[in-house]
C-alpha positions in Angstrom: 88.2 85.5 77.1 91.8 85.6 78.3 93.1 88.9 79.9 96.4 90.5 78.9 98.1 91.1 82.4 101.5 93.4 81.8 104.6 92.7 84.3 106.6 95.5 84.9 110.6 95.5 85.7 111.7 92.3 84.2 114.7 91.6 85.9 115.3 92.9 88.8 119.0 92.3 90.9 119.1 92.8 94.3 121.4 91.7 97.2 120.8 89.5 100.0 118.8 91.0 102.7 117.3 93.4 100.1 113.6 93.8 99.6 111.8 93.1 96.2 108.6 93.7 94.4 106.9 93.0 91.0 104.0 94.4 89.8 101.1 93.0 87.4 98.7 95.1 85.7 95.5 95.2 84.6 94.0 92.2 86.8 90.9 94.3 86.4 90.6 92.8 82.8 90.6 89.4 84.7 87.1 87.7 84.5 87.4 86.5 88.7 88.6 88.0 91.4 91.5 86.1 92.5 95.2 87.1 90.6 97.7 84.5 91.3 101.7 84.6 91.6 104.3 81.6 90.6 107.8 80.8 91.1 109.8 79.2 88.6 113.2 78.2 89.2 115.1 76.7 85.9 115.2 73.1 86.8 111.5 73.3 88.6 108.1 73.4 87.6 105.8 76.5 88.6 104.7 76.8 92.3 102.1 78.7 93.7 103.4 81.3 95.8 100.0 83.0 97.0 96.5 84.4 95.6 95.4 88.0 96.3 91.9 88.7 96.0 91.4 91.6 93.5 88.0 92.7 95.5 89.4 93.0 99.0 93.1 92.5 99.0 92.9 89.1 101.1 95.8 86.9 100.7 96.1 83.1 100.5 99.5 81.6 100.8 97.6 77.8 101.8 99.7 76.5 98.7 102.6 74.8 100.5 105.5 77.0 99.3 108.8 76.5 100.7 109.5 79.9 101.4 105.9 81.3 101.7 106.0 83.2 104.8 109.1 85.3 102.7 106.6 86.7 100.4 103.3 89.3 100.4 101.4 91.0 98.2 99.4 94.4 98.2 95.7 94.9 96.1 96.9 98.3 94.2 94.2 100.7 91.7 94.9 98.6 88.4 96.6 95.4 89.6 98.5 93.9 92.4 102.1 93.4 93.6 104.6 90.6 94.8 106.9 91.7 97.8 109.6 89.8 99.2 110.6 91.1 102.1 113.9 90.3 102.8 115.7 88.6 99.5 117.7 85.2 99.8 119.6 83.4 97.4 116.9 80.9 96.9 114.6 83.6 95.9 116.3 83.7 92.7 113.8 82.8 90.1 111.6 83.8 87.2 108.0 85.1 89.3 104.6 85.0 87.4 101.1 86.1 87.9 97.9 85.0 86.2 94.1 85.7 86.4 92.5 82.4 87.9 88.3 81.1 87.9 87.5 79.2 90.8 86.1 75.8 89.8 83.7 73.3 90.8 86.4 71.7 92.9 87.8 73.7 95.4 91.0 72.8 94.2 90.9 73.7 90.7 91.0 76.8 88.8 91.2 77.6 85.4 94.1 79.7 84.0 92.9 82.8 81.8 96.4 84.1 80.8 99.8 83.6 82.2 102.6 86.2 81.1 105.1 84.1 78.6 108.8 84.2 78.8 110.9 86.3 77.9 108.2 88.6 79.6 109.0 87.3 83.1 110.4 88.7 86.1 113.2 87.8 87.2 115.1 88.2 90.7 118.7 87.6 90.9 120.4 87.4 94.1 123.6 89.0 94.6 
């Protein structure tokens, strides 16, 4: 059964240097443990940004981003949140975060629900 995750603050503008966060709700309707969070820019597909594990707040950012070391994210009572600590112009993007279920591979997973545009969040860069 797919979980309904809610994202908060749907566009958010900041400037460069600024710090940024999104939130996403409910992950505790999620059916595993791990929430993930994407970046996608208009003429890109989705990239994994990181995984936050809903059980004990560890973080995996093993995904090859480009800018990975630029983002973090905090375990929180009913969800989980996206930081970027100090924004840059390529940061500016549509950011998305889903439930995921680990699969037999250790590189698979199985997406329950994924927020749908025009429910995204957005960062644009000033």
């Amino acid at each position: 059964m797919a979980a309904q995750l809610i994202q908060d603050d749907l566009t958010l503008t900041r400037r460069v240097g600024e710090s940024a966060s999104f939130s996403c709700r409910q992950t505790d309707k999620c059916g595993s443990n791990y929430v993930y969070w994407y970046q996608k820019k208009e003429t890109e597909t989705f990239r994994v940004i990181l995984d936050i594990n809903r059980s004990d707040g560890n973080i995996d950012s093993d995904y090859n981003h480009p800018q990975k070391d630029d983002f973090s994210a905090v375990k929180k009572q009913n969800g989980c949140e996206l930081k970027i600590k100090e924004v840059k112009l390529q940061h500016s993007a549509s950011y998305y975060c889903s439930c995921g279920i680990s699969g037999f591979h250790s590189d698979s997973f199985y997406l329950q629900s994924v927020q749908k545009p025009p429910d995204q969040q957005t960062v644009s860069v000033t």
